[in-house]
N, CA, C and O atoms as a GROMACS GRO file, in nm:
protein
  404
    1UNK      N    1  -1.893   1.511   0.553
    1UNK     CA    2  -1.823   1.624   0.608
    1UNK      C    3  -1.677   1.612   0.569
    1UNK      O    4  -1.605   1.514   0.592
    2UNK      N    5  -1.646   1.709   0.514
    2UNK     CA    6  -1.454   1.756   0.485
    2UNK      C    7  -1.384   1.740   0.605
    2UNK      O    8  -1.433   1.768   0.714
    3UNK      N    9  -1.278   1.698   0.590
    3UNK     CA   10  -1.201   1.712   0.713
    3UNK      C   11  -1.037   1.726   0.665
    3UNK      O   12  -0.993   1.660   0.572
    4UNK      N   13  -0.978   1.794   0.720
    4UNK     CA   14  -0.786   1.782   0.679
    4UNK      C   15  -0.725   1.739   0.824
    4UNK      O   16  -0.730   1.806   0.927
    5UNK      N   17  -0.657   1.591   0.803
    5UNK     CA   18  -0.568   1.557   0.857
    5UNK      C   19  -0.431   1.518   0.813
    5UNK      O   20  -0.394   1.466   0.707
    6UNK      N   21  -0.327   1.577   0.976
    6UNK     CA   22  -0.178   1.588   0.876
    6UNK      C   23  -0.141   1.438   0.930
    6UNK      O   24  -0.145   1.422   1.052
    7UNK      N   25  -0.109   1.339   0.855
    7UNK     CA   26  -0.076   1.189   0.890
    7UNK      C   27   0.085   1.152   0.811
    7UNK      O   28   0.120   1.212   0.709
    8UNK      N   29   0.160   1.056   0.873
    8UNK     CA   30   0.311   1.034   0.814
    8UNK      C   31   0.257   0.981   0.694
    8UNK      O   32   0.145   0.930   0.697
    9UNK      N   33   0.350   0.990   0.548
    9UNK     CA   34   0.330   0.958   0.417
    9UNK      C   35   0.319   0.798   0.418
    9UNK      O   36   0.243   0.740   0.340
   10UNK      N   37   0.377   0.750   0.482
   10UNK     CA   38   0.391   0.631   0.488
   10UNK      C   39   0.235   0.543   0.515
   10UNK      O   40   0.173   0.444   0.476
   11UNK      N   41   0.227   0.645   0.599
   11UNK     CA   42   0.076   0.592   0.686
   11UNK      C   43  -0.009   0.602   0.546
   11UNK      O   44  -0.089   0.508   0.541
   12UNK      N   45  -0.018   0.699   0.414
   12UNK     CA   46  -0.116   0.721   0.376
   12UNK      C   47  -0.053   0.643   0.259
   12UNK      O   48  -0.104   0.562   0.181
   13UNK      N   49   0.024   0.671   0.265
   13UNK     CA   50   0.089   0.559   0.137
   13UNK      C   51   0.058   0.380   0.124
   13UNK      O   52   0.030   0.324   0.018
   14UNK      N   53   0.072   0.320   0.247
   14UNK     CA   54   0.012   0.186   0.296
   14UNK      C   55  -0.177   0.222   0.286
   14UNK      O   56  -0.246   0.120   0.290
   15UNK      N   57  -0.245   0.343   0.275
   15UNK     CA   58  -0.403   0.350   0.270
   15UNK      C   59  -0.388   0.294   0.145
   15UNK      O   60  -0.422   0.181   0.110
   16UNK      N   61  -0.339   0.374   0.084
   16UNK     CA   62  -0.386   0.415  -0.086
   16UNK      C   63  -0.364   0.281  -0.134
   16UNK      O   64  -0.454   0.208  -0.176
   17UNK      N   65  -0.218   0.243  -0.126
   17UNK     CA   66  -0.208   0.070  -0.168
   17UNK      C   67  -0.324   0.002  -0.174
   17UNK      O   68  -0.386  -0.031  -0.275
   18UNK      N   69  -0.367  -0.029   0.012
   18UNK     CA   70  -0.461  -0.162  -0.001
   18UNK      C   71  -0.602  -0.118  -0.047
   18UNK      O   72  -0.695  -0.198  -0.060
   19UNK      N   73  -0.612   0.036  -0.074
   19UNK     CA   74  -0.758   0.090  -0.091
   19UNK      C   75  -0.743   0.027  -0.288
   19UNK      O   76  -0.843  -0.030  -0.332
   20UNK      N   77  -0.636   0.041  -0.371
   20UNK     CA   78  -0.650  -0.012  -0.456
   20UNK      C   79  -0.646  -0.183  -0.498
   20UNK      O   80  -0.699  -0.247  -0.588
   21UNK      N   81  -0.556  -0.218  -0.388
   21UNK     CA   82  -0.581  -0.390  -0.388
   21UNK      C   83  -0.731  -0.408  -0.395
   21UNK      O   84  -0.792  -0.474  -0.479
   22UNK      N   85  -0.785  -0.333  -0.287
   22UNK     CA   86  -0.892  -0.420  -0.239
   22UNK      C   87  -0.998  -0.325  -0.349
   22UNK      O   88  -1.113  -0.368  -0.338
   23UNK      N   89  -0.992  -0.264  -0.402
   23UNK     CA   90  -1.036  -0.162  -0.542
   23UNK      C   91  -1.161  -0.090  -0.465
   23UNK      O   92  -1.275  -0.117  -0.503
   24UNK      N   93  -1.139  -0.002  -0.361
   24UNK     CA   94  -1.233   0.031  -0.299
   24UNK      C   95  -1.156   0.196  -0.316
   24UNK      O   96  -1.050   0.202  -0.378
   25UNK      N   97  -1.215   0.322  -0.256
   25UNK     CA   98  -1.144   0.448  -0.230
   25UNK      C   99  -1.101   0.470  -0.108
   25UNK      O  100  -1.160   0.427  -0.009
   26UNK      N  101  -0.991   0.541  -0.103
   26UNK     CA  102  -0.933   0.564   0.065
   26UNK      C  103  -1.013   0.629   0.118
   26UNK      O  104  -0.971   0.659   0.230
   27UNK      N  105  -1.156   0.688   0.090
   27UNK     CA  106  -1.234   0.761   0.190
   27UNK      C  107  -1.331   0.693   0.231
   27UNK      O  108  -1.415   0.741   0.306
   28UNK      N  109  -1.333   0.580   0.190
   28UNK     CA  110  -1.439   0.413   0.207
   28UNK      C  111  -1.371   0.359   0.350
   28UNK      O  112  -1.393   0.342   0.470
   29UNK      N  113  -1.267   0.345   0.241
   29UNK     CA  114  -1.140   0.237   0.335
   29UNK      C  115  -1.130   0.317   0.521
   29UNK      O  116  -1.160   0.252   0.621
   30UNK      N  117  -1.087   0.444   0.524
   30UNK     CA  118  -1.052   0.540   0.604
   30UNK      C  119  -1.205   0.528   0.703
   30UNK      O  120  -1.234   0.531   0.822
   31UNK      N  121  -1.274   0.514   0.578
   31UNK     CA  122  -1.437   0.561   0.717
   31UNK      C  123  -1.456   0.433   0.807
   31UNK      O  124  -1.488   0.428   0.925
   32UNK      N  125  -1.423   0.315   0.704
   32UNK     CA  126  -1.440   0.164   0.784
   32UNK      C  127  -1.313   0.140   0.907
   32UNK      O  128  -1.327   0.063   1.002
   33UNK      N  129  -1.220   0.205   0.887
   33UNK     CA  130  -1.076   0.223   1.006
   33UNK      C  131  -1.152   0.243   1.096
   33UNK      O  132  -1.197   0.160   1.175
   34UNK      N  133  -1.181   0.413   1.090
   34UNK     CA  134  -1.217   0.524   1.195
   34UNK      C  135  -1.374   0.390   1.266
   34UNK      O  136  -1.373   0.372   1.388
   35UNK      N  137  -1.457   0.336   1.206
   35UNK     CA  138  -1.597   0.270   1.253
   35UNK      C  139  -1.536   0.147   1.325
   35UNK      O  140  -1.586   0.100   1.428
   36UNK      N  141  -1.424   0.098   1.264
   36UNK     CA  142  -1.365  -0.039   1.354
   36UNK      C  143  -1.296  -0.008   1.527
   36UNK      O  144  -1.304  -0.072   1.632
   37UNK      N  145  -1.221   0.138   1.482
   37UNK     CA  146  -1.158   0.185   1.585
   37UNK      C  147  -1.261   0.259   1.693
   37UNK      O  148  -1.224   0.291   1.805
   38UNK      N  149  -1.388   0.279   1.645
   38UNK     CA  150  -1.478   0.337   1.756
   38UNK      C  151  -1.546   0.226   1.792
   38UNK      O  152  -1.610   0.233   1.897
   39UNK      N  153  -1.546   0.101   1.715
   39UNK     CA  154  -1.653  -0.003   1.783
   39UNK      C  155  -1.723   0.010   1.725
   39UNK      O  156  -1.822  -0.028   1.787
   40UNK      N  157  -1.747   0.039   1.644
   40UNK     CA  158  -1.856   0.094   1.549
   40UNK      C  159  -1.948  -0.047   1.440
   40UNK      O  160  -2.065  -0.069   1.410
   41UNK      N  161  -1.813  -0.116   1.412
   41UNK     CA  162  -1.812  -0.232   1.304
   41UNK      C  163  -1.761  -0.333   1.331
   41UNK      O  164  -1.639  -0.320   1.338
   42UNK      N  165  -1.804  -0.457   1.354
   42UNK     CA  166  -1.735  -0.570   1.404
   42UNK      C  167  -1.616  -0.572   1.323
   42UNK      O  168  -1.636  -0.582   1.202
   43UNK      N  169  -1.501  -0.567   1.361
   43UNK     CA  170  -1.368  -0.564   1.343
   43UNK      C  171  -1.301  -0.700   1.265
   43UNK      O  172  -1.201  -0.689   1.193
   44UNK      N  173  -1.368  -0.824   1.289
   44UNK     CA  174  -1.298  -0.978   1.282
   44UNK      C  175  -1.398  -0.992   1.128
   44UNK      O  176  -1.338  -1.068   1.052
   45UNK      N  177  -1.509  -0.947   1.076
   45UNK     CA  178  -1.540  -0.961   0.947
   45UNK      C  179  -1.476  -0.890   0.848
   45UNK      O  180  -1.466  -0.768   0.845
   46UNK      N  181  -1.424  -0.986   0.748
   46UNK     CA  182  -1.339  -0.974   0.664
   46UNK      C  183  -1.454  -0.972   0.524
   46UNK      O  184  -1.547  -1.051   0.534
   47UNK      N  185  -1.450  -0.909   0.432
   47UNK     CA  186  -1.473  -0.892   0.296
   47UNK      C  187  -1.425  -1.024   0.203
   47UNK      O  188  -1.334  -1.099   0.238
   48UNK      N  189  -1.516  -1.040   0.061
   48UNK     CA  190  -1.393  -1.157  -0.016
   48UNK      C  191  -1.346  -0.987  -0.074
   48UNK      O  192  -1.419  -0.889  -0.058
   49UNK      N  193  -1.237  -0.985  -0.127
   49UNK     CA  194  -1.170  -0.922  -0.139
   49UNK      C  195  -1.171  -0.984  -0.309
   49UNK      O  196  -1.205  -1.092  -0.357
   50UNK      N  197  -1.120  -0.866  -0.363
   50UNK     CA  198  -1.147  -0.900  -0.570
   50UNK      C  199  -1.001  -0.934  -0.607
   50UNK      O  200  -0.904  -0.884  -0.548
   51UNK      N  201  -0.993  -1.012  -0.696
   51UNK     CA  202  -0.878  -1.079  -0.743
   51UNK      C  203  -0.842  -0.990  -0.851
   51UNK      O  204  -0.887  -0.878  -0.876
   52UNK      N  205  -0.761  -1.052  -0.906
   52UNK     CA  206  -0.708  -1.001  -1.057
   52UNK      C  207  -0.587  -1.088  -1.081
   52UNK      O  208  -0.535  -1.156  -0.993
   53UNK      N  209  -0.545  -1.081  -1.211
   53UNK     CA  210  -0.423  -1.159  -1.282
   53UNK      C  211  -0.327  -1.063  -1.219
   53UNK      O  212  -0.231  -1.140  -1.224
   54UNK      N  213  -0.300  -1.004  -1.188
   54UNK     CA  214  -0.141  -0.947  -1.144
   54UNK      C  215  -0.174  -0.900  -0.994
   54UNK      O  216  -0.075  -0.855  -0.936
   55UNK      N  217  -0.302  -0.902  -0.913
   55UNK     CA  218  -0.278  -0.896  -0.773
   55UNK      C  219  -0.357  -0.999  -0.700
   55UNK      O  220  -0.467  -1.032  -0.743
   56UNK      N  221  -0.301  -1.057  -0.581
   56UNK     CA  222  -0.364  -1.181  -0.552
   56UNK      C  223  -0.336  -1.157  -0.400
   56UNK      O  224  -0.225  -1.110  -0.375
   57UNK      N  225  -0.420  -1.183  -0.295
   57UNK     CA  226  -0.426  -1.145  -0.186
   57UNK      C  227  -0.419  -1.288  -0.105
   57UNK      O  228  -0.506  -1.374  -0.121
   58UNK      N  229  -0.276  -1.310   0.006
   58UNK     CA  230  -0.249  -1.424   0.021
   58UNK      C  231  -0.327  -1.442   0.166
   58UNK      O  232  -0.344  -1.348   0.243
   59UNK      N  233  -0.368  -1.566   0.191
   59UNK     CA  234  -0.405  -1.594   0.391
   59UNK      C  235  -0.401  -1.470   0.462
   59UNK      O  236  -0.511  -1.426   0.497
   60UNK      N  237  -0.286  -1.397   0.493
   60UNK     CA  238  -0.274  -1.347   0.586
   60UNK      C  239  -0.266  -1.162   0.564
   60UNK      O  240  -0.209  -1.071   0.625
   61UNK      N  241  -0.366  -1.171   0.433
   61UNK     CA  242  -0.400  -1.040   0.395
   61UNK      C  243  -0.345  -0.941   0.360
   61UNK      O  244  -0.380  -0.824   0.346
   62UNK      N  245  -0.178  -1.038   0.335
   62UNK     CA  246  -0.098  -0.902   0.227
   62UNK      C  247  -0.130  -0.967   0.071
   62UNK      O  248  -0.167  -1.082   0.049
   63UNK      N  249  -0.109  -0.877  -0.016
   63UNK     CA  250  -0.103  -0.881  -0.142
   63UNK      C  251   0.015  -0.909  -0.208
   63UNK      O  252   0.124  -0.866  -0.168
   64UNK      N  253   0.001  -0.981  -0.312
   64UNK     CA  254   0.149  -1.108  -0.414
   64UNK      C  255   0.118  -1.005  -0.513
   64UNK      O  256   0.003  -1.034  -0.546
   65UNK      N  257   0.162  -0.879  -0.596
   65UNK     CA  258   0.152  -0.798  -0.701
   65UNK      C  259   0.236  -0.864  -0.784
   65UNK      O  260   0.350  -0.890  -0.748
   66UNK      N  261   0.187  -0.901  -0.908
   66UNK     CA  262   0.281  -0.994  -1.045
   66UNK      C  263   0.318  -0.912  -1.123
   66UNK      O  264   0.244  -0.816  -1.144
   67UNK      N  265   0.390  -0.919  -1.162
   67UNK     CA  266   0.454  -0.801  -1.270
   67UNK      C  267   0.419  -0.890  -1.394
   67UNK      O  268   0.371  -1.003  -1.386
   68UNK      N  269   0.459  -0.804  -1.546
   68UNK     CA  270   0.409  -0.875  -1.683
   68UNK      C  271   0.569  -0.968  -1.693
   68UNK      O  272   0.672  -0.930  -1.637
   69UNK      N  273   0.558  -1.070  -1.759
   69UNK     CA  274   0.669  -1.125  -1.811
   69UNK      C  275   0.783  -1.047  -1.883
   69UNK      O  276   0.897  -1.090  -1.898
   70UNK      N  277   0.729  -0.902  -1.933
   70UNK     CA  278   0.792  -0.802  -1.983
   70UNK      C  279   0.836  -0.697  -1.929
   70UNK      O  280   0.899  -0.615  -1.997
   71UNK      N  281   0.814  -0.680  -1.801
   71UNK     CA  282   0.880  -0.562  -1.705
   71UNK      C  283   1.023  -0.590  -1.686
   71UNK      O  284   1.071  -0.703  -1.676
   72UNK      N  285   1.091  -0.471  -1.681
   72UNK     CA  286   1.196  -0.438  -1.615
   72UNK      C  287   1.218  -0.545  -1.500
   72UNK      O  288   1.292  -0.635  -1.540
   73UNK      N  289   1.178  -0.561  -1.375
   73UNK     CA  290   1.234  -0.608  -1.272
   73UNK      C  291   1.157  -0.743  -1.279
   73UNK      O  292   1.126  -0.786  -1.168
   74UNK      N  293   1.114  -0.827  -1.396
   74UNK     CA  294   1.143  -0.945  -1.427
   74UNK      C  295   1.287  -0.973  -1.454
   74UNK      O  296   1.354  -1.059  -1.396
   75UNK      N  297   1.318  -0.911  -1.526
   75UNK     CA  298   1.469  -0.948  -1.538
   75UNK      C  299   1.595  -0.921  -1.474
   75UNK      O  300   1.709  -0.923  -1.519
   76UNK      N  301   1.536  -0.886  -1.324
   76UNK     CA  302   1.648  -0.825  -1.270
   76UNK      C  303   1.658  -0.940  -1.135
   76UNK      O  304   1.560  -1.012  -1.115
   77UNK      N  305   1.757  -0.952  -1.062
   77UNK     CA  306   1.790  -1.058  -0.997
   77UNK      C  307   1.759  -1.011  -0.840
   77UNK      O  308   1.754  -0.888  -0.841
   78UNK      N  309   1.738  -1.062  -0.710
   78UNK     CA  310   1.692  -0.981  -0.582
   78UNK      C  311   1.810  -0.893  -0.575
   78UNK      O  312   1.781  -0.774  -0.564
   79UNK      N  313   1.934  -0.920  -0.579
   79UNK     CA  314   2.010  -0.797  -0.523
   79UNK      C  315   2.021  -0.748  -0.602
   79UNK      O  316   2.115  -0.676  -0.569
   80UNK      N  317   1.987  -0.709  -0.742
   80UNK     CA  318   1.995  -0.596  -0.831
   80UNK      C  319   1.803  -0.515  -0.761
   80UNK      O  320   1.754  -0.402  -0.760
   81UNK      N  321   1.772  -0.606  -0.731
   81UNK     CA  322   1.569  -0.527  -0.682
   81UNK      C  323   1.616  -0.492  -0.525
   81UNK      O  324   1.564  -0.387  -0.487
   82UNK      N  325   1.690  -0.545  -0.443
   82UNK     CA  326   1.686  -0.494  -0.327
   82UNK      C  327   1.816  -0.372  -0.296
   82UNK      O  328   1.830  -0.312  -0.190
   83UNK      N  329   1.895  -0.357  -0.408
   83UNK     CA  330   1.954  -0.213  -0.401
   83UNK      C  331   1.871  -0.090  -0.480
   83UNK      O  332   1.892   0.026  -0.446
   84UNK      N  333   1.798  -0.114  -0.563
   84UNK     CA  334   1.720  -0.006  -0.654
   84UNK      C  335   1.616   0.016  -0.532
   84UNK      O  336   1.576   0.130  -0.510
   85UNK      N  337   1.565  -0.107  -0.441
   85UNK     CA  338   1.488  -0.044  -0.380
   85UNK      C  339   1.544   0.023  -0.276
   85UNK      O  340   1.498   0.134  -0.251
   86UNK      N  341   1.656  -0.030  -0.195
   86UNK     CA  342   1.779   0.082  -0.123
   86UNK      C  343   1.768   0.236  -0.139
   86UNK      O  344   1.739   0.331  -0.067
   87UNK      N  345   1.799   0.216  -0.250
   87UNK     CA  346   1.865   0.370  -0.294
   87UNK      C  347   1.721   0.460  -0.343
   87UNK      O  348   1.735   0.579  -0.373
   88UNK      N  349   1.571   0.387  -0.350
   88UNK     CA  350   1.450   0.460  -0.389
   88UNK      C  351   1.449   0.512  -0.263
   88UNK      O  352   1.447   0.635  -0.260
   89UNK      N  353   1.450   0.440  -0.133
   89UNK     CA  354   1.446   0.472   0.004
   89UNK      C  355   1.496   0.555   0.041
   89UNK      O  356   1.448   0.650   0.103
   90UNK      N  357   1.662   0.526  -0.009
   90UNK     CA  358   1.705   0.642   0.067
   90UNK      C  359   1.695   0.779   0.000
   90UNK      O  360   1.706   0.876   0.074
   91UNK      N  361   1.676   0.801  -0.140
   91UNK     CA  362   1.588   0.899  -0.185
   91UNK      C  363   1.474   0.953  -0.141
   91UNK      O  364   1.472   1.070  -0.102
   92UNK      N  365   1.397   0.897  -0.143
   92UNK     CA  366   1.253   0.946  -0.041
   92UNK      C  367   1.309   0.996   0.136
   92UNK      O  368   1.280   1.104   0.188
   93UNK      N  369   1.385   0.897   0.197
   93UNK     CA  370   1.433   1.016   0.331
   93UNK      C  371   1.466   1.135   0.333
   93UNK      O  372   1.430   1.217   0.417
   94UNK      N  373   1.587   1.168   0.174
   94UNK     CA  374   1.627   1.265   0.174
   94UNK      C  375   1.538   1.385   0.156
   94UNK      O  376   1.532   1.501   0.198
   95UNK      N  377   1.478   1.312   0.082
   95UNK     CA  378   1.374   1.422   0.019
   95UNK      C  379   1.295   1.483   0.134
   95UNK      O  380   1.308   1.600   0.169
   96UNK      N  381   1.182   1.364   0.212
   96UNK     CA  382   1.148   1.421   0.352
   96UNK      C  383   1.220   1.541   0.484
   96UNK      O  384   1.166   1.621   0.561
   97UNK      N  385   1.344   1.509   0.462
   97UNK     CA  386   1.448   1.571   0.530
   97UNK      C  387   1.462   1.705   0.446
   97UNK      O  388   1.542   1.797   0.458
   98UNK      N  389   1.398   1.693   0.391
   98UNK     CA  390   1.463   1.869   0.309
   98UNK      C  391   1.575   1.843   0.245
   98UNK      O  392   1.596   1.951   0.190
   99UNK      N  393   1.678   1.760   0.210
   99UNK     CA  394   1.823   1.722   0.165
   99UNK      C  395   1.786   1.694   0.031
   99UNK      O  396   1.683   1.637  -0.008
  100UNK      N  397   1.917   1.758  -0.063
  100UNK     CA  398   1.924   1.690  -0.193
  100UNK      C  399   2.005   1.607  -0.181
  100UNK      O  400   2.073   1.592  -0.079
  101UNK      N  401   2.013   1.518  -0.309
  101UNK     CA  402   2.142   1.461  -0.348
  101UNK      C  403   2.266   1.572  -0.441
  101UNK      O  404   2.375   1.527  -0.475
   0.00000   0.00000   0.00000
């Protein structure tokens, strides 16, 4: 069955991520939420979860994403990566907000 729900971007943005970590679809991922949250599915069984050379899923079930030795933000230092990511942020608020730059 179809369904349209209006959810924060963020919320669906964190789906889509781990629905591709874990290389499954967000309408997989979404149905196993909704079955955990009704009781539906024992909640504490965990999946092995699929590896790959550039994503690696640590203990506590976030994901280590590797970049190539050849990317861009290999060569960039944390405070040159934690202002680009700054200013992506505060781009995306604006944008939400209806505001240009």
């Amino acid at each position: 069955m179809k369904t349209t729900l209006d959810l924060p971007d963020e919320l669906i943005r964190d789906v889509k991520l781990r629905a591709v970590v874990q290389g499954r679809t967000v309408k997989d991922l979404v149905a196993e939420f909704l079955r955990q949250g009704l009781g539906l599915a024992p909640v504490g069984r965990r999946e092995k979860l699929p590896t790959s050379k550039t994503v690696e899923i640590r203990e506590d079930g976030l994901p280590v994403i590797r970049c190539r030795p050849d990317a861009p933000a290999a060569r960039m230092n944390v405070k040159t990566l934690l202002k680009l990511n700054q200013e992506t942020q505060g781009e995306e608020d604006l944008k939400r907000a209806g505001l240009t730059l």
